[in-house]
C-alpha positions in Angstrom: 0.0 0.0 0.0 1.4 3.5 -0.9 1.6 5.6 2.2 0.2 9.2 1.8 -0.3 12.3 3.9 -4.2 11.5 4.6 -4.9 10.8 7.8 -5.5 7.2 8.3 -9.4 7.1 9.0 -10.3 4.8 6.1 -9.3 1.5 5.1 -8.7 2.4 1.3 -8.6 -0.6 -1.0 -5.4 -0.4 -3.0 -7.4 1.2 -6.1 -7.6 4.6 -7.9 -9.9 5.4 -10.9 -9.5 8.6 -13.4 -12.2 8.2 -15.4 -16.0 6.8 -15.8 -18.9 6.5 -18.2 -22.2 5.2 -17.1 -22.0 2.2 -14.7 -18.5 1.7 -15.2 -15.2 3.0 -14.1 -11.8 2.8 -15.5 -8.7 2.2 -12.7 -5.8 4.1 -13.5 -4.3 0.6 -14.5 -6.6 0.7 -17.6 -8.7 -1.9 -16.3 -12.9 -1.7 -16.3 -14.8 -2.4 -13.1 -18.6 -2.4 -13.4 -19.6 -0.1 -10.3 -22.1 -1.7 -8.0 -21.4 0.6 -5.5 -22.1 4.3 -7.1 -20.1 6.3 -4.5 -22.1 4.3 -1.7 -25.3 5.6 -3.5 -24.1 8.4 -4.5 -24.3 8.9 -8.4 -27.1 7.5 -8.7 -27.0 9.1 -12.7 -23.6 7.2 -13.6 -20.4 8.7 -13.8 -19.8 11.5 -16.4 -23.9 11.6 -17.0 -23.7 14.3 -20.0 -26.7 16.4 -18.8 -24.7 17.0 -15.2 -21.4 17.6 -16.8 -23.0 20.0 -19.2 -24.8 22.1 -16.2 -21.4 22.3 -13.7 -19.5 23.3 -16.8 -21.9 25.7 -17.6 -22.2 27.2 -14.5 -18.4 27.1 -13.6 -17.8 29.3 -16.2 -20.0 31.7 -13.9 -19.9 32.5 -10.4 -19.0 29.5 -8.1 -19.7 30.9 -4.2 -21.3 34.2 -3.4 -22.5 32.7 0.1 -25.9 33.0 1.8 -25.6 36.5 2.2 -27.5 36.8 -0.8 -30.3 35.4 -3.1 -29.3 32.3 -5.0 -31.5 31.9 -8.4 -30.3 28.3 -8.6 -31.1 27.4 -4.8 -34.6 28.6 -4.8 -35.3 27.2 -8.4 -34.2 23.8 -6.8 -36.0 24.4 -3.7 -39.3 24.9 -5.3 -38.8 21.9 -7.5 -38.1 19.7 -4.4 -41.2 21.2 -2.9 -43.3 21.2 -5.4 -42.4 16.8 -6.1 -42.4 16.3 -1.7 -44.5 16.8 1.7 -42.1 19.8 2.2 -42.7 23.3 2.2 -39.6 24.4 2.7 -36.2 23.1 2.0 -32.3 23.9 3.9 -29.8 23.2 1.7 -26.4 21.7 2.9 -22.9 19.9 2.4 -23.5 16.0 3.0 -26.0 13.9 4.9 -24.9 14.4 8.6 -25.7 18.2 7.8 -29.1 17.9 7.0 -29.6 15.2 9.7 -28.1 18.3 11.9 -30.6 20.3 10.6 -33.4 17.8 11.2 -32.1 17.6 14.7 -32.3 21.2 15.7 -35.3 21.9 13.4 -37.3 19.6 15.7 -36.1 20.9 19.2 -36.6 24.5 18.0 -40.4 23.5 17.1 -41.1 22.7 20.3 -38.9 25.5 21.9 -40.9 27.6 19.6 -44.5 26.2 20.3 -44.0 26.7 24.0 -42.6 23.5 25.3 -38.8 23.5 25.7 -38.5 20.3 27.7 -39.3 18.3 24.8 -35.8 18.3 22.7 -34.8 14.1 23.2 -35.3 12.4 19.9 -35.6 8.8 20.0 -33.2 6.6 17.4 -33.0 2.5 17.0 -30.7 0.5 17.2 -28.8 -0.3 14.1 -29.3 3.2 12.7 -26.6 5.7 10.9 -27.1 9.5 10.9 -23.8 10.5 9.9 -20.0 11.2 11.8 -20.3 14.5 13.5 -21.0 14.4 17.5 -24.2 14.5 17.8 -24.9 12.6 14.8 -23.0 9.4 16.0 -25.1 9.8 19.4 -28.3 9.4 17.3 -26.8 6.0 15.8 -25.8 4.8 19.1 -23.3 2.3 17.6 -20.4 1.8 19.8 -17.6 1.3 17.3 -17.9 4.8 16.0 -18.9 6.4 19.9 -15.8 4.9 21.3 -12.9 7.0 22.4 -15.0 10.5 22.0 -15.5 10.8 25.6 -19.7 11.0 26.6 -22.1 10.8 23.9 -24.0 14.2 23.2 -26.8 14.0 24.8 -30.5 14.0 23.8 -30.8 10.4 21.9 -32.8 7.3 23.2 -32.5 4.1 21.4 -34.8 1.7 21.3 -34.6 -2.0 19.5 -35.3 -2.0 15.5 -39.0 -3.2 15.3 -39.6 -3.3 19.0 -43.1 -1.6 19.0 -43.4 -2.0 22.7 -40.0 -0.5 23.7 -40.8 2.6 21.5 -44.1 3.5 23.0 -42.2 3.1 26.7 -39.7 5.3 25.4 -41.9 8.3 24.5 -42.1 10.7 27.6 -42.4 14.2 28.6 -39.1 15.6 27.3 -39.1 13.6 23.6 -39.2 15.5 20.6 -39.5 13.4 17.8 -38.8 10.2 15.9 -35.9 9.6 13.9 -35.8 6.7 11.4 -34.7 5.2 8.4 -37.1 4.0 5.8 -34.3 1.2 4.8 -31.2 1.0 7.4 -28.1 1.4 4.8 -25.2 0.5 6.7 -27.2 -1.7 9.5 -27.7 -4.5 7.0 -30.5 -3.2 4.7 -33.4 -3.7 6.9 -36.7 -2.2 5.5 -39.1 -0.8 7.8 -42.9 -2.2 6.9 -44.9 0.2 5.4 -47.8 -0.3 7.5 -44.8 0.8 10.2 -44.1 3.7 8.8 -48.0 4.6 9.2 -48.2 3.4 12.8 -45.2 5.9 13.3 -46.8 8.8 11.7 -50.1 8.1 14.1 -48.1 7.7 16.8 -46.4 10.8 17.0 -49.9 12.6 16.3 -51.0 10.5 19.5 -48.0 12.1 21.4 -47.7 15.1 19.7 -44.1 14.9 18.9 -42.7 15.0 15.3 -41.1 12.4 13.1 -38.4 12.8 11.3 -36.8 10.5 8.0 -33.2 10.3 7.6 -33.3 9.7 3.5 -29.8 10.1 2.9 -29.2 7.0 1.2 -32.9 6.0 0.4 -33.9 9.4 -1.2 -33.7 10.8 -4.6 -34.8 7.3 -6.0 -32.9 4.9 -4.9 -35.9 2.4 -3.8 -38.1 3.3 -6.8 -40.1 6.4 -5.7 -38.1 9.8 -5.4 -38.3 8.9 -1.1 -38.7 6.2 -0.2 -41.3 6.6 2.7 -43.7 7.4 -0.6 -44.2 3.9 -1.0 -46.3 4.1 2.1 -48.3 6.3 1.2 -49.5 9.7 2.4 -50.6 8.7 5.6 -47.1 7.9 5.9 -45.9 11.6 5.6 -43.3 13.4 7.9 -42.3 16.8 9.3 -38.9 16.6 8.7 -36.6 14.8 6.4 -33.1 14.7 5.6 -31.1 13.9 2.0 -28.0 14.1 0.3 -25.9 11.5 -1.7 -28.2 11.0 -5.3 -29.5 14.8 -4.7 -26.3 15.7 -6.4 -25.1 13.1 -8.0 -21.7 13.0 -7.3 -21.1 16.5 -5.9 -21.6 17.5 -2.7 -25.2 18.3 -1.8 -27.5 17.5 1.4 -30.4 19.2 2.2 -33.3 19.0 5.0 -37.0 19.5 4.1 -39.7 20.7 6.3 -43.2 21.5 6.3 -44.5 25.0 7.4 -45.4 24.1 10.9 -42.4 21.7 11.9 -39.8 24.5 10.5 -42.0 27.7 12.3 -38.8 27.9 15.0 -36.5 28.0 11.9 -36.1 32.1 11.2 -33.1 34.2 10.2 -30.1 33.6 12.1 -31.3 29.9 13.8 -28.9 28.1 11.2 -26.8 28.3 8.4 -23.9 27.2 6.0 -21.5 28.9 4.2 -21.1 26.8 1.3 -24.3 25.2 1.1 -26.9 25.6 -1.5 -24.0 27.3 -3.6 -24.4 27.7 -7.3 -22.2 25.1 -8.6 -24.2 22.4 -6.0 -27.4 23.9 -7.3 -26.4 23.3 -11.0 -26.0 20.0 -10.5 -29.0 19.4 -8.4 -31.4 20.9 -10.6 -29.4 19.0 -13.6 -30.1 15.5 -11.5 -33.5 16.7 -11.4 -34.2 16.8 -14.7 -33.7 13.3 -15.2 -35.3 12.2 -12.3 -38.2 13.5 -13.0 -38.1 12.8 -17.3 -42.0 10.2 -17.5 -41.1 6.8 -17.2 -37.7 7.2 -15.3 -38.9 5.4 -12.1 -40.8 3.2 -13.9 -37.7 1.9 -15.7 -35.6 1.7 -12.1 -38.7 -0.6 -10.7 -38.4 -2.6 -13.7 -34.8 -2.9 -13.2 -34.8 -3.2 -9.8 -37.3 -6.5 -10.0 -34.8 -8.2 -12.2 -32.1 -7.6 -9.6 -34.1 -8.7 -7.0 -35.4 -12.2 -9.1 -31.6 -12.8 -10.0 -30.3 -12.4 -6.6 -33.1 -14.7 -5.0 -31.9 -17.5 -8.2 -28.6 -17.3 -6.5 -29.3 -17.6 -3.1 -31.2 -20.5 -3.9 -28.5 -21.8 -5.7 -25.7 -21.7 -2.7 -27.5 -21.9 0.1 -24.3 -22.6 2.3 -23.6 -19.1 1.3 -26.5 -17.2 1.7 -29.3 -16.1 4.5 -31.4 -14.3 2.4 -32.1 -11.2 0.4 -32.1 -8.2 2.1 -33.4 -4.5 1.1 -35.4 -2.2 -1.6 -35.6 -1.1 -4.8 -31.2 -0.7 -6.3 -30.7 -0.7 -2.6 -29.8 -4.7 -2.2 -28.3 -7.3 -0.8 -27.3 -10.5 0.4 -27.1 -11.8 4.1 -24.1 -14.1 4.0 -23.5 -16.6 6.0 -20.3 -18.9 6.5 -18.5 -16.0 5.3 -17.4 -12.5 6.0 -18.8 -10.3 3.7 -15.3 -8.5 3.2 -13.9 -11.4 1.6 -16.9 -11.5 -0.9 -16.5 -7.8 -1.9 -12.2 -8.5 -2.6 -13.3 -11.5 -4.9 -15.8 -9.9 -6.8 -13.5 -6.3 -6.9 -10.7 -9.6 -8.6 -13.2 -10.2 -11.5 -14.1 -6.7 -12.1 -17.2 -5.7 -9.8 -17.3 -3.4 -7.3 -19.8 -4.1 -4.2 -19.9 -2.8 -0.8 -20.5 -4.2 2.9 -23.2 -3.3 5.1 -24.0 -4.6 8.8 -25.0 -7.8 10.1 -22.6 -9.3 7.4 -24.4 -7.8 4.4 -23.0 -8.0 0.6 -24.5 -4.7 -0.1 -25.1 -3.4 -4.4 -26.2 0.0 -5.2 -26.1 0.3 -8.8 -26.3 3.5 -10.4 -30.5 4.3 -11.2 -29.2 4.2 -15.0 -28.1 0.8 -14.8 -28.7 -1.4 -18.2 -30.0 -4.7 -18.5 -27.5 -6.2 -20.3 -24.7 -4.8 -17.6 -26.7 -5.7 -14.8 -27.0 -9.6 -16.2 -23.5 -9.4 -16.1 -22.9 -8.3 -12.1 -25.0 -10.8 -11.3 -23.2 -13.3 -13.4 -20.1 -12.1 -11.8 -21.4 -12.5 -8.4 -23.1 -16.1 -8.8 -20.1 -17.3 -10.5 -18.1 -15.8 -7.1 -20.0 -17.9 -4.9 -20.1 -20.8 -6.8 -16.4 -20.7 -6.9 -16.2 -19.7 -3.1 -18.5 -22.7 -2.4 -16.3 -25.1 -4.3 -12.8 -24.1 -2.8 -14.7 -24.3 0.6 -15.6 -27.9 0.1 -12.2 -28.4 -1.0 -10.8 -26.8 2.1 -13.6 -29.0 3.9 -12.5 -32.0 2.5 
């Protein structure tokens, strides 16, 4: 491995890439790998998507930063947009994911700071959950590998178990604010949350008059099949706040919180900001991965897709069983619970034969292919990745024997 000057906080596979076109990438050996990761959901379009390289080349050769300090064209245009295609009626616009999950975060304790009733500022998590790596957004994940060795976690979270109905109604008490959940857990092993949950939540915290709040960093902007992914269950389903990034940008560095009018009435001038966020380059792009989003028959096309990923990955757990738990997850946000072997040595054999995949919890093979995704290039990952098993299955016997 070459050493560098970066500080050491990622284990980097021994890879670089300078260039990409659709769902592949091209290693700066010259060698292909078709990308079933997309920047951990991230370019959701592809890499070098013509319609988002023509808008941030357009607009670079304009004004990049001007701050918040004064009207942005391209930020409310996107805001609107976002509105106009959401629950929202307003929209913050930030840098990345734990951002807007900050936003969310203070957006709800200053509702109820605003409405009267200060006490109420704890927001209750589960277990399994990640809201991002700042302070207070690792104290809302409650996982103890990325708490350790920060001294006291910031207060104001309560976990409760994933799906523990019970535990979640005990939790509620005088000083909770809202709700915070992911539709799908990304990084705690692709676990959906029922859609008839989803609804019990929304009811719930109009029973306790508290708000809830979706973290849609990774499942927003698509990635299940519906531009969020708490749409699939319906209106009754709705929430006060929600947080995004990742796909919202496609690749550059956009977050953003929305909010209806009452949840955001604590919100006024001065409560929050960001210097760089909503600037014109992010809003170029954002409004550019808009535009294809939102072209008729784009999400059908990604459902369509997404159904033959889900068949062909259920053919191939059937087929190595020794291997594989089960199918986990939603929409181009998949995966495979593994069994009888670490999902880390999965992703290095595949990344050998030229497919990039990604690990989630509870030993997870996780695959986020870009929203573009052709048939013909996802037959082939999933080709690569039963032909992977079959051959990890085999030298395992071997081993066995």
């Amino acid at each position: 491995m070459t050493t560098t000057a970066l500080l050491p906080t990622y284990a980097r596979a021994d890879l670089a890439f300078e260039s990409g076109d659709g769902a592949w990438l091209v290693a700066t050996d010259g060698r292909r790998y078709l990308d079933f990761v997309s920047g951990i959901a991230v370019c959701a379009l592809g890499h070098a998507h013509p319609h988002l390289v023509a808008a941030l080349v357009a607009q670079a050769g304009k004004v990049w930063h001007t701050s918040n300090m004064f009207r942005i064209p391209g930020q409310e245009r996107l805001a609107q947009r976002l509105v106009d295609n959401s629950f929202a009626d307003h929209v913050f616009f930030a840098n990345s994911g734990a951002e807007a999950v900050e936003a969310a975060i203070k957006t709800a304790r200053k509702y109820h700071y605003a409405s009267g009733n200060p006490q109420r500022w704890r927001i209750i998590t589960f277990e399994g959950a990640f809201h991002g790596r700042t302070l207070a957004t690792i104290a809302a994940g409650g996982q103890a590998k990325h708490l350790e060795g920060f001294g006291p976690p910031v207060p104001g979270f309560d976990q409760v178990p994933f799906g523990d109905h019970e535990a979640l109604k005990a939790a509620i008490g005088d000083e909770t604010a809202a709700i915070m959940i992911e539709p799908v857990q990304g990084e705690g092993g692709l676990r959906p949350v029922p859609e008839r949950c989803l609804v019990g939540l929304r009811q719930l915290c109009d029973e306790r008059g508290i708000l809830l709040i979706y973290d849609e960093v990774q499942t927003g902007m698509g990635r299940t099949g519906k531009l969020f992914a708490h749409e699939w269950a319906g209106p009754q389903a709705t929430p006060d706040i929600m947080s995004t990034a990742k796909a919202i940008g496609g690749g550059f560095p956009l977050g953003a919180c929305f909010v209806t009018a009452r949840a955001g009435v604590g919100m006024v001038a001065g409560s929050h900001g960001s210097t760089y966020g909503g600037n014109p380059l992010a809003m170029a792009v954002g409004n550019a991965v808009l535009d294809v989003m939102l072209e008729p028959g784009f999400f059908d096309r990604v459902n369509d897709v997404a159904n033959k990923l889900a068949q062909g990955l259920a053919m191939i757990a059937d087929q190595h069983p020794d291997l594989v738990e089960g199918l986990r997850g939603k929409g181009l946000m998949q995966g495979l619970k593994l069994k009888g072997i670490e999902a880390r040595t999965v992703i290095g054999q595949l990344r050998e034969r030229g497919l990039l995949a990604a690990v989630a919890g509870d030993n997870v093979l996780r695959l986020l292919p870009p929203l573009i995704i052709g048939e013909d290039d996802l037959r082939h990952g999933l080709e690569l990745i039963d032909r992977t098993f079959a051959e990890l299955a085999r030298t395992g016997l071997q081993a066995a024997s």
